[in-house]
C-alpha positions in Angstrom: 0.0 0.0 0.0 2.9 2.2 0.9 4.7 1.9 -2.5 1.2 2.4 -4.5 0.7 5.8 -2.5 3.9 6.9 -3.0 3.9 5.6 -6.7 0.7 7.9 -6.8 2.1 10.8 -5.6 5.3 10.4 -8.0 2.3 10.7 -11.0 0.7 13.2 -9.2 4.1 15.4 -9.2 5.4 14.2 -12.2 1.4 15.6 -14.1 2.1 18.7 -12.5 5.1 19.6 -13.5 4.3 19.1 -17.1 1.3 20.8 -16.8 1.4 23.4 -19.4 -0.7 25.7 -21.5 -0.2 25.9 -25.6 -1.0 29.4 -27.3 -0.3 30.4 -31.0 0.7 33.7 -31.9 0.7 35.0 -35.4 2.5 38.0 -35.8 2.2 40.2 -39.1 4.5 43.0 -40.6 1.9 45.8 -42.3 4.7 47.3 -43.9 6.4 46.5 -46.9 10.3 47.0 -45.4 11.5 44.5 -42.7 11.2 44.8 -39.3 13.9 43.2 -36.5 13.3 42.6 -32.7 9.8 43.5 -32.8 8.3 43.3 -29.1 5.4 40.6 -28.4 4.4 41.1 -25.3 1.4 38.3 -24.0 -0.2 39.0 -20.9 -0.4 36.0 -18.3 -3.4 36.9 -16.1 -5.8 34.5 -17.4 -3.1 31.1 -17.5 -2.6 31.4 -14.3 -0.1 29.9 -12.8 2.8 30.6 -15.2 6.8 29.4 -14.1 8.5 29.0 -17.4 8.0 29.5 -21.3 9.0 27.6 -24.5 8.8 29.9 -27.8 9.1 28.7 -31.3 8.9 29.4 -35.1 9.3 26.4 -37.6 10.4 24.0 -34.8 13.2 26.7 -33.9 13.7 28.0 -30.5 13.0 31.8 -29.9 14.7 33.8 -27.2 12.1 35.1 -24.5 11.5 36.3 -21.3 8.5 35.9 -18.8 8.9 39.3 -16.3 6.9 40.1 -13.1 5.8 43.6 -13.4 4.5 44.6 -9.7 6.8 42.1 -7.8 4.3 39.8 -6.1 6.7 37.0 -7.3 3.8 36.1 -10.2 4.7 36.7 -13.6 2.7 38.9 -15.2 4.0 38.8 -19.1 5.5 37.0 -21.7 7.5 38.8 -24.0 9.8 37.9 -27.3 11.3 39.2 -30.2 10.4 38.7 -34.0 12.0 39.4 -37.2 9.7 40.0 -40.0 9.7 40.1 -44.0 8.0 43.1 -45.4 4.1 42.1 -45.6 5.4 38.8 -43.7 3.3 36.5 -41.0 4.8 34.5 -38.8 3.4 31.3 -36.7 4.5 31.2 -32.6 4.0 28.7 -30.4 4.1 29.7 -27.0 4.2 26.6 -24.6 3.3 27.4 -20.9 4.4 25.7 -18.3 3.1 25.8 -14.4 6.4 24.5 -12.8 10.1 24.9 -13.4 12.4 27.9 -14.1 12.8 30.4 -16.9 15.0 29.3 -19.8 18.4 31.2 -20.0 19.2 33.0 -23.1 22.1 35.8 -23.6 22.0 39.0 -22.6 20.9 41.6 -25.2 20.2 44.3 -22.7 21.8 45.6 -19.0 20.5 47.4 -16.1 22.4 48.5 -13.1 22.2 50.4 -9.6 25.3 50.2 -7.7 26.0 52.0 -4.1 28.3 54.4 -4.7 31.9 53.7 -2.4 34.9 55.4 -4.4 36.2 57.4 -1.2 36.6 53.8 0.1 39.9 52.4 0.5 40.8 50.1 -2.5 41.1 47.0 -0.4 37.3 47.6 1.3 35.6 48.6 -1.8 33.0 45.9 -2.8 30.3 45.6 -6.2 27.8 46.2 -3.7 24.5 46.1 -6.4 21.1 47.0 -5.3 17.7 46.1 -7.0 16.0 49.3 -5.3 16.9 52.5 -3.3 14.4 54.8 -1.6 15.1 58.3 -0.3 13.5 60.8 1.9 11.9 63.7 0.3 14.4 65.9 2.4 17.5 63.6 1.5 20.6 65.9 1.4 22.5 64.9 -1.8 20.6 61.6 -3.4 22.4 62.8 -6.2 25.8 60.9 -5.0 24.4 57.9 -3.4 24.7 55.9 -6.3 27.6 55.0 -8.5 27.1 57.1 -12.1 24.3 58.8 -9.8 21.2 56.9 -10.7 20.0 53.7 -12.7 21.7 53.3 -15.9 20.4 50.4 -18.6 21.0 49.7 -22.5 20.8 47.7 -25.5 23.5 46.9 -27.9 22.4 50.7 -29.9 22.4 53.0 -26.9 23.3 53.5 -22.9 21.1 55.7 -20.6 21.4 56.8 -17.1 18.8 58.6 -15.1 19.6 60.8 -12.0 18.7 60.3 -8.8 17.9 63.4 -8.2 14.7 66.2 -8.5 15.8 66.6 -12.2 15.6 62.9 -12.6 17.2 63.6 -16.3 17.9 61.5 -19.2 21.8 61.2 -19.6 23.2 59.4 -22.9 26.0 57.1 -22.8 27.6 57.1 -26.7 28.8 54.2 -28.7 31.2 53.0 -31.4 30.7 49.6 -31.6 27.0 47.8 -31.4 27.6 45.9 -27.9 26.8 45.7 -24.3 29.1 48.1 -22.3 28.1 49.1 -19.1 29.2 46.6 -17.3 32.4 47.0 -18.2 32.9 50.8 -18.1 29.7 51.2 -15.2 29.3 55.1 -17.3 33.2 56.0 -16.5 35.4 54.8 -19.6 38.7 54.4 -18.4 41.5 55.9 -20.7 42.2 51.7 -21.4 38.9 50.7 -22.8 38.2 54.5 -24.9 42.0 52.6 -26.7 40.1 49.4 -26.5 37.0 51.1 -28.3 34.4 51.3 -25.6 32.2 54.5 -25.6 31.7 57.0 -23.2 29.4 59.7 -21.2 28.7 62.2 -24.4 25.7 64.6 -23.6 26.2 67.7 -20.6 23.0 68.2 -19.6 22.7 70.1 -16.4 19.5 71.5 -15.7 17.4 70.8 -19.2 15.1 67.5 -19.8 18.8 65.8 -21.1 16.8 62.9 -23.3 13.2 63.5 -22.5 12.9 64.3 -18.6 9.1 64.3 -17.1 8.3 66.8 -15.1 6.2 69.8 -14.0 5.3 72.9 -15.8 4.0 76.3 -14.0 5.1 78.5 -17.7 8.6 77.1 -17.5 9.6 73.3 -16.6 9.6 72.2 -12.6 11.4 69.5 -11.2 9.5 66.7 -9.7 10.0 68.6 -5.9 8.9 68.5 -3.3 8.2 64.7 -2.4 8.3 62.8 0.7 9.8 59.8 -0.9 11.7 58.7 -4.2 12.9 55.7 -5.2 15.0 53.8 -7.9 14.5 50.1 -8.8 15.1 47.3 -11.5 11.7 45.3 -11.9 13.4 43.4 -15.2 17.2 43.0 -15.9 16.7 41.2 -19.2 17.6 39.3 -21.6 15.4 40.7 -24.2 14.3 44.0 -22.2 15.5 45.9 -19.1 12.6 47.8 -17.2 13.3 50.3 -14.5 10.8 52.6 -12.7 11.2 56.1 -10.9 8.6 56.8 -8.1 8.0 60.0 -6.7 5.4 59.3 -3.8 3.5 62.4 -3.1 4.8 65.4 -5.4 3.3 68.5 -5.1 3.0 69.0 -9.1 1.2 71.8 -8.8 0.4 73.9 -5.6 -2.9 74.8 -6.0 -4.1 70.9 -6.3 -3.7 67.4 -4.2 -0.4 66.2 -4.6 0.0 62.8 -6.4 2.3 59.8 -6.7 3.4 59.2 -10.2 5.9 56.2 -11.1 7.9 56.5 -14.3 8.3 53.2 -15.8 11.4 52.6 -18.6 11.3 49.7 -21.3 14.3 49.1 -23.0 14.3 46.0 -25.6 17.1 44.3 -26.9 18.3 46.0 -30.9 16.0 49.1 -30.4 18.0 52.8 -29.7 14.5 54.3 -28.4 13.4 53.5 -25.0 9.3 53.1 -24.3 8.7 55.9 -21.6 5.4 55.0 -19.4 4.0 57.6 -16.5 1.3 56.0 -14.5 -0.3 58.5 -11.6 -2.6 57.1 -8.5 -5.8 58.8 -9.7 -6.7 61.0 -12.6 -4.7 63.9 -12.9 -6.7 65.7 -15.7 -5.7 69.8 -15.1 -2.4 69.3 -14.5 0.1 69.9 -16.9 3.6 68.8 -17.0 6.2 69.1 -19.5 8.8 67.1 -21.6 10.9 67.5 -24.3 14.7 67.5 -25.3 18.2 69.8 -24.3 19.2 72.6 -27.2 22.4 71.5 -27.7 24.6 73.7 -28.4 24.5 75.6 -31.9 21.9 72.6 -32.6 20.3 71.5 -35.7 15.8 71.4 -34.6 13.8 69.1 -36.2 9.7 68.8 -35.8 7.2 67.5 -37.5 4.1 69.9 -35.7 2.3 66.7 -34.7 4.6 65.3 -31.0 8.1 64.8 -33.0 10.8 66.9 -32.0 14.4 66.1 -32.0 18.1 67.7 -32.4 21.2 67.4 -33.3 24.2 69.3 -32.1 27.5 69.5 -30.6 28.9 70.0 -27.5 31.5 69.2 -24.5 29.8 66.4 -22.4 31.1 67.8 -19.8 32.6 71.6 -18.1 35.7 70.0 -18.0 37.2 70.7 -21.3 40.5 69.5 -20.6 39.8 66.0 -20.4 37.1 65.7 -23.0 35.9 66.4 -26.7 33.4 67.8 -28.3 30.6 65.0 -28.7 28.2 65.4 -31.2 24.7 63.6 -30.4 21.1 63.4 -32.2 18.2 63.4 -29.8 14.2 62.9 -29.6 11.1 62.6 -28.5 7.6 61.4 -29.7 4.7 62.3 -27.9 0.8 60.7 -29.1 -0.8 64.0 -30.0 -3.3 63.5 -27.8 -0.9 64.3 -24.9 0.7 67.3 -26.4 -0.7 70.8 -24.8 1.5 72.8 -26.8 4.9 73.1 -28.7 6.9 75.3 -26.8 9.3 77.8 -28.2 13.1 77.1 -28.4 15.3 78.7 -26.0 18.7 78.3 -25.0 17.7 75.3 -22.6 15.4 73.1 -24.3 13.1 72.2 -27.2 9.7 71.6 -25.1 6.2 70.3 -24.9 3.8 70.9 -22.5 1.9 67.6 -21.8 -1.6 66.2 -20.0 -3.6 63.6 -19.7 -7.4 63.3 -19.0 -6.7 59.9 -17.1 -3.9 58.7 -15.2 -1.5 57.5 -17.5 0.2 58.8 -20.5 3.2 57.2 -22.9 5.5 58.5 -25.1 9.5 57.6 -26.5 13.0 59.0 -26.8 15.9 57.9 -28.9 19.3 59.1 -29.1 22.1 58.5 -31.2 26.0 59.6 -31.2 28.2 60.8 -34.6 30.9 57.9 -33.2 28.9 54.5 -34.0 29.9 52.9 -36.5 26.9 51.9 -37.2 24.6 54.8 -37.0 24.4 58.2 -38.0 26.8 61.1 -38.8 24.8 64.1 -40.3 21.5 65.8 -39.0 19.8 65.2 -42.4 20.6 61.2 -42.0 19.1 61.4 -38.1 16.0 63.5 -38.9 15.3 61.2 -41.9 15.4 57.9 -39.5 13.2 60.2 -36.9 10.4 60.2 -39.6 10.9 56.4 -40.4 10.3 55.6 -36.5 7.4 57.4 -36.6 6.0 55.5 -39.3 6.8 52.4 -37.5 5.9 53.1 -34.5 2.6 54.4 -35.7 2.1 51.0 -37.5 3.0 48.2 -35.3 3.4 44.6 -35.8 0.3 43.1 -35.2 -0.4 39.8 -33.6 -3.2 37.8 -33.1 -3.2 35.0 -30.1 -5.4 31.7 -30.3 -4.9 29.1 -27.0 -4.8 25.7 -27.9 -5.6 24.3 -23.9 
């Protein structure tokens, strides 16, 4: 009797950890020119259950990753990449499995918060990586807590870091080679790996939006102050995307109205140089305005299309130290729905701006950035603007995909 029971639980365990779920995904290319690492993103909510995922096209094996969005150790989506044929459809099969681990693929994208300890003697200095970091409203210098002072993430195109500070600016990390690099040079190239060919730090940006800053607007921008609380974290370190959120728990956007906590969530996928910008309030903040847009740099080339495009490209030291660095010369942008856009602001010597609402509590829009060193990229202002106006189309026209469950 003993051996049948334990016979039966051995089935009983073995039935569960095979039980799995079977969708198909068809995804379809609209447009006639191809389109690479196109996000699929399948939410998990009604599969319950979900521990690992099995992707594949023709039999092969596709890279993806299952990510748990509000950290209540469930995973909440399933994304991966595709590569698509103009006018081309291809067949997915998603396999879902209630047990096990998620499959390991290689990295295509970074993230990275690390506690800042360079007055440290050599010999006591440690990697000491944090997922998260929360500060006081009335925190003294938040601004130097972390190594490269704030998050930083990228894909093989591009490298971003966002301070932890009120400005909470976009900072752009240049490339010449398409590759992961930030873990090597953590945002401080050493003089070895700039002879090496690693990139480097290539935007000064002060007190302007950098690459597309959120914050307030009372007829000039505001930073996101005061606040009683502000924090950093890494919800997703990859492989195929790195998401990382800024919360500002209760800002006083505007002084005449409730103040609100807002979280600012960043998607970066893997082969992409823009990075999906999401800002998600607690209630509906319709009234409000806030404001976005991208730094003037210096003696800068504008472009804008009228309709939420706007973008530069211009020259400038990266930094006030212009002993030790060069002139870098960057193209930056943001898109914003034209639903969200207020008004086009004026350039001034600061920034090219928008001023944004929503009627709800959440709005979304993207910023991309490019430097003249890649190898691969761009190296006039007519070559960036032209690919600013081929994102657009794309992004306006998606892949689309249609999901079927076979369970």
């Amino acid at each position: 009797m003993m051996k049948q029971w334990i016979l039966f639980l051995s089935m009983g365990m073995a039935l569960a950890v095979n039980a799995q779920q079977t969708l198909t995904v068809t995804v379809s290319n609209p447009l006639k020119t191809q389109r690479t690492d196109q996000p699929v993103v399948v939410a998990l909510e009604a599969y319950g259950r979900v521990q690992s995922a099995l992707v594949t096209t023709d039999g092969t094996e596709v890279p993806c990753q299952l990510d748990d969005l509000n950290l209540d150790e469930q995973f909440d989506e399933l994304c991966f990449l595709a590569d698509l044929k103009g006018k081309e459809s291809k067949t997915y099969v998603v396999t879902l499995f209630a047990e096990g681990e998620p499959r390991s693929y290689p990295a295509r994208v970074y993230a990275e918060m690390l506690m800042r300890n360079d007055k440290v003697k050599e010999k006591n200095r440690h990697n000491n990586f944090v997922s998260s970091i929360t500060v006081r409203g009335d925190c003294a210098n938040s601004y130097n807590l972390l190594h490269h002072h704030g998050v930083d993430f990228e894909s093989e195109l591009n490298g971003i870091r966002i301070y932890f500070d009120n400005r909470q600016t976009l900072d752009v990390y240049g490339k010449f080679q398409k590759r992961l690099e930030l873990k090597e040079t953590q945002f401080y190239t050493s003089d070895e790996q700039k002879a090496q060919g690693y990139g480097d730090d290539v935007l000064w940006v002060g007190q302007t939006f950098g690459l597309g800053a959120f914050r307030g607007w009372d007829g000039k921008p505001t930073m996101v102050d005061p606040v009683k609380n502000r924090t950093q974290r890494v919800v997703s370190y990859g492989p195929l995307r790195t998401i990382v959120e800024i919360v500002d728990q209760g800002w006083l956007a505007d002084a005449s109205r409730p103040a609100v906590n807002m979280t600012l969530r960043y998607t970066q996928y893997a082969g992409h140089r823009d990075t999906d910008v999401d800002v998600i309030f607690n209630r509906n903040v319709e009234g409000y305005r806030f404001s976005t847009g991208v730094i003037n740099v210096k003696g800068s080339e504008e472009f804008t299309d009228k309709h939420g495009l706007r973008g530069c490209w211009g020259t400038d030291y990266p930094s006030t130290d212009t002993v030790k660095w060069k002139p870098e010369t960057v193209g930056l942008a943001v898109m914003i729905p034209e639903r969200y856009v207020l008004s086009e602001e004026p350039a001034n010597k600061d920034n090219y701006a928008f001023v944004v609402g929503t009627r709800g509590q959440t709005l979304s829009y993207k910023v991309a950035c490019c430097s003249a060193n890649e190898t691969f990229g761009f190296k006039t202002a007519k070559e960036w603007f032209e690919w600013l106006k081929t994102w657009r189309k794309e992004v306006e026209t998606p892949v689309v995909y249609r999901l079927s469950s076979n369970r």
